[in-house]
N, C-alpha and C positions, 0 to 999 in steps of 0.2 A: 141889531139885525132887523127887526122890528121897525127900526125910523131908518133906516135905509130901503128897506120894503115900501114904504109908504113915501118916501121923500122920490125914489122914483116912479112910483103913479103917479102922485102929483108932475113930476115933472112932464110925463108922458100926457097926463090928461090935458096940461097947460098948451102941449104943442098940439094938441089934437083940434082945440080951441081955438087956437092963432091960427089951422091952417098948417100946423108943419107938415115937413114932407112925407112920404111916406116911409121912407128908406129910414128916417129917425125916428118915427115909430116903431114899425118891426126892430128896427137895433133895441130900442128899449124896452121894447115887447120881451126881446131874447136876454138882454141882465135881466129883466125881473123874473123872468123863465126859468137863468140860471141860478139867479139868488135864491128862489124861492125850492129849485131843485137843492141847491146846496142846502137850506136850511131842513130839509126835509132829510137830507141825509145824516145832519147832524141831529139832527133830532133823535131819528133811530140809532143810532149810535150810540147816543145819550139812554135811551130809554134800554137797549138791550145792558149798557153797565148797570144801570141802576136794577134793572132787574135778576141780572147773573148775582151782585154785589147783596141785594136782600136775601137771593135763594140760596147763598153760602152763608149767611148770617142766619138762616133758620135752620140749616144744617148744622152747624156748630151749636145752635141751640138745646138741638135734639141730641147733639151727641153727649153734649153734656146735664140733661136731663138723663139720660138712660144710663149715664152712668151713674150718678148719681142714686139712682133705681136700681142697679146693681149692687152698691153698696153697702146702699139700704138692706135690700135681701139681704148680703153677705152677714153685714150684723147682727140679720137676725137669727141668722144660723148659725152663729159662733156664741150668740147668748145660750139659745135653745141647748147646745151641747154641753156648755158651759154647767147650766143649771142639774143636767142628766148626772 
């Protein structure tokens, strides 16, 4: 996405050099406009998975940390009875 970002400013800055027209400019004004919107959409896209995808992975962390913390206690209250 990246060398297509840049392979069309080169191409744009090439015609801008030569002279091209202007109508070819603003066209390649508006792909790298759109390109550069499209990447930005994917992008946040990308970042809100990865962010959903880590905060259900620290949940299921937690859940099983606490129970495991649960457990814990329970054992120690079936010793302590145990002992009585």
């Amino acid at each position: 996405m990246k060398k297509n970002l840049i392979l069309l400013a080169l191409i744009s800055s090439i015609f801008i050099a030569c002279g091209g027209s202007e109508s070819i400019d603003k066209k390649v004004k508006n792909e790298i406009k759109e390109k550069v919107e499209d990447s930005l959409k994917d992008i946040e896209k990308n970042v809100e998975e990865s962010a959903k995808k880590k905060l259900d992975e620290q949940k299921e962390d937690l859940k099983d940390k606490g129970q495991k913390e649960i457990d814990r206690n329970r054992d120690k209250i079936i010793k302590k009875d145990k002992n009585k």
